[in-house]
C-alpha positions in Angstrom: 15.8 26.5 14.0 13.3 25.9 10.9 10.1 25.3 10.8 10.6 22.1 9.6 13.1 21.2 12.2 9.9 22.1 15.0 7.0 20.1 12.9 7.0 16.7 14.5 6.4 14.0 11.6 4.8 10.4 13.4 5.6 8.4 10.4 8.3 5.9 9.9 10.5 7.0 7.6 11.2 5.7 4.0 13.0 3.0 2.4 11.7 3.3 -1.2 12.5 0.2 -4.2 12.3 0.9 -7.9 9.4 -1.8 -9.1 12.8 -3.4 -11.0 14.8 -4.4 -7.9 12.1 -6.7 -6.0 13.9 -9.8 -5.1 12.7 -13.0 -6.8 12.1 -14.1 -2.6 9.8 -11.1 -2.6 7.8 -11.7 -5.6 7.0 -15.1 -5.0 5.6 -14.0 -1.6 3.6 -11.8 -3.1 1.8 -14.5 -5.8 0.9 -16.1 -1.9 -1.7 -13.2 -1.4 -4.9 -11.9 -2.5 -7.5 -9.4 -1.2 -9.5 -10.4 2.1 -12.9 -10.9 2.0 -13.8 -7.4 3.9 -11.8 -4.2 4.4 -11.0 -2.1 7.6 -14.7 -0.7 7.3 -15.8 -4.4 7.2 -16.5 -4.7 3.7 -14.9 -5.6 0.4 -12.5 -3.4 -1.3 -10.5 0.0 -1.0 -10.4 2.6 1.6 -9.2 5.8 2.4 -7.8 6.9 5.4 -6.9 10.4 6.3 -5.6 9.8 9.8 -1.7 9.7 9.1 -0.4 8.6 5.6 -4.0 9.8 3.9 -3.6 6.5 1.9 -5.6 3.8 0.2 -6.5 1.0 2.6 -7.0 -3.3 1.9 -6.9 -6.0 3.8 -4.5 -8.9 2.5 -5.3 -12.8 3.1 -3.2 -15.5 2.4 -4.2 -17.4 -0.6 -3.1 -20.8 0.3 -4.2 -21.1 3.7 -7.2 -18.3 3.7 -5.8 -16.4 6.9 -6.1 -13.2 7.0 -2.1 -11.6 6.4 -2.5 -8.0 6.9 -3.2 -4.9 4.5 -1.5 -3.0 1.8 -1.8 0.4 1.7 -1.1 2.8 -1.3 1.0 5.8 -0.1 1.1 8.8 -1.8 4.3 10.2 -2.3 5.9 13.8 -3.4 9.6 13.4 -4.7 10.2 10.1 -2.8 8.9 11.0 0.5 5.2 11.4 2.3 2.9 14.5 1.3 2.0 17.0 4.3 -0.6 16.0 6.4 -4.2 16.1 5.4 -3.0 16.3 1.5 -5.9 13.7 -0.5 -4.1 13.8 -4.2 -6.6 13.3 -7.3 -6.0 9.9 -8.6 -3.7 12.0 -11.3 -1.4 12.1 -8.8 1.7 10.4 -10.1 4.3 9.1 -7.4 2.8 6.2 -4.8 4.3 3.6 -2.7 3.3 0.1 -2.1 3.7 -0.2 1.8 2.7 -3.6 3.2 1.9 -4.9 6.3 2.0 -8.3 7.6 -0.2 -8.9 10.7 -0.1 -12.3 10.5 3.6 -13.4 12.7 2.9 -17.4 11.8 2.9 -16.5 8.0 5.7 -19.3 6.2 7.7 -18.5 4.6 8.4 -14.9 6.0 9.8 -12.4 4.1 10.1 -8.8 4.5 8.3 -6.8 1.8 9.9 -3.6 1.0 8.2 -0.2 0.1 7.7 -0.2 -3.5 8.0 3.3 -5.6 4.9 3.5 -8.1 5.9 6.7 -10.3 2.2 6.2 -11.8 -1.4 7.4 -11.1 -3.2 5.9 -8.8 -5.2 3.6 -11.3 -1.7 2.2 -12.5 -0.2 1.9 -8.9 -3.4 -0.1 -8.2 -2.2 -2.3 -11.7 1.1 -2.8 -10.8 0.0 -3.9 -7.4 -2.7 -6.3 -8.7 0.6 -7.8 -11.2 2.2 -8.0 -8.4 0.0 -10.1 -6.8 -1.0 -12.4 -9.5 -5.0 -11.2 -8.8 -7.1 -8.4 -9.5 -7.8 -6.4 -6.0 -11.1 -4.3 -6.3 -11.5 -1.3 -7.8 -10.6 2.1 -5.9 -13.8 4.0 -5.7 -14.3 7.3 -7.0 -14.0 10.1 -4.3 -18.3 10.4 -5.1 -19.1 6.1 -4.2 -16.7 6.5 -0.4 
């Protein structure tokens, strides 16, 4: 047996799509959302968490009816699957997924939102998220301003 075979990995696996095969469904879902008004910290914006994924962290509301919706998170990835544990890439990094989240059951319409493979830093994954959406999230702070 490997050592691989005897680490035990708690996070769901995978199902990465490319930024060009997002359903038309999906997108327009998407243009529904924004960035709540406070993050898991209880303020606005970014954060990082280190406890599983060691990802970046915002709440979602829904822009129509001003619920909260749930959170985005922005994955880092190494060849289309997680990093090791504890692993905090610079922002340099260049391979990210967009993993979302939907807390909110009573959301209409549902759709499922798929993981979404940024091969980008993580200023551009944070762009291509923010096109995504149809509105600027806030800015990811530098490792100094957490």
């Amino acid at each position: 047996m490997s050592n691989e075979e005897d680490e035990y990995d708690p996070r769901e696996p995978i199902d990465l799509t490319g930024e060009n095969q997002i359903s038309d469904e999906v997108r327009a879902a998407l243009k529904r959302l924004g960035p709540a008004l406070r993050n898991p910290r209880g303020h606005p914006g970014w954060t990082f968490d280190d406890t599983s994924y060691c990802d970046w962290v915002t709440l979602l509301r829904d822009t129509q009816t001003g619920d909260e919706w749930g959170y985005v998170s922005i994955i880092p990835l190494r060849n289309g699957d997680y990093i090791e544990f504890g692993i905090k890439p610079d922002p340099g990094h260049a391979e990210w997924a967009l993993h979302f989240v939907n807390d909110d059951v009573l959301f209409v319409p549902y759709v499922f939102i798929p993981d979404i493979w940024i091969k980008a830093s993580l200023p551009e994954a944070k762009r291509k998220l923010d096109v995504l959406l149809g509105v600027s999230t806030p800015e990811i702070p530098r490792e100094e301003e957490e």
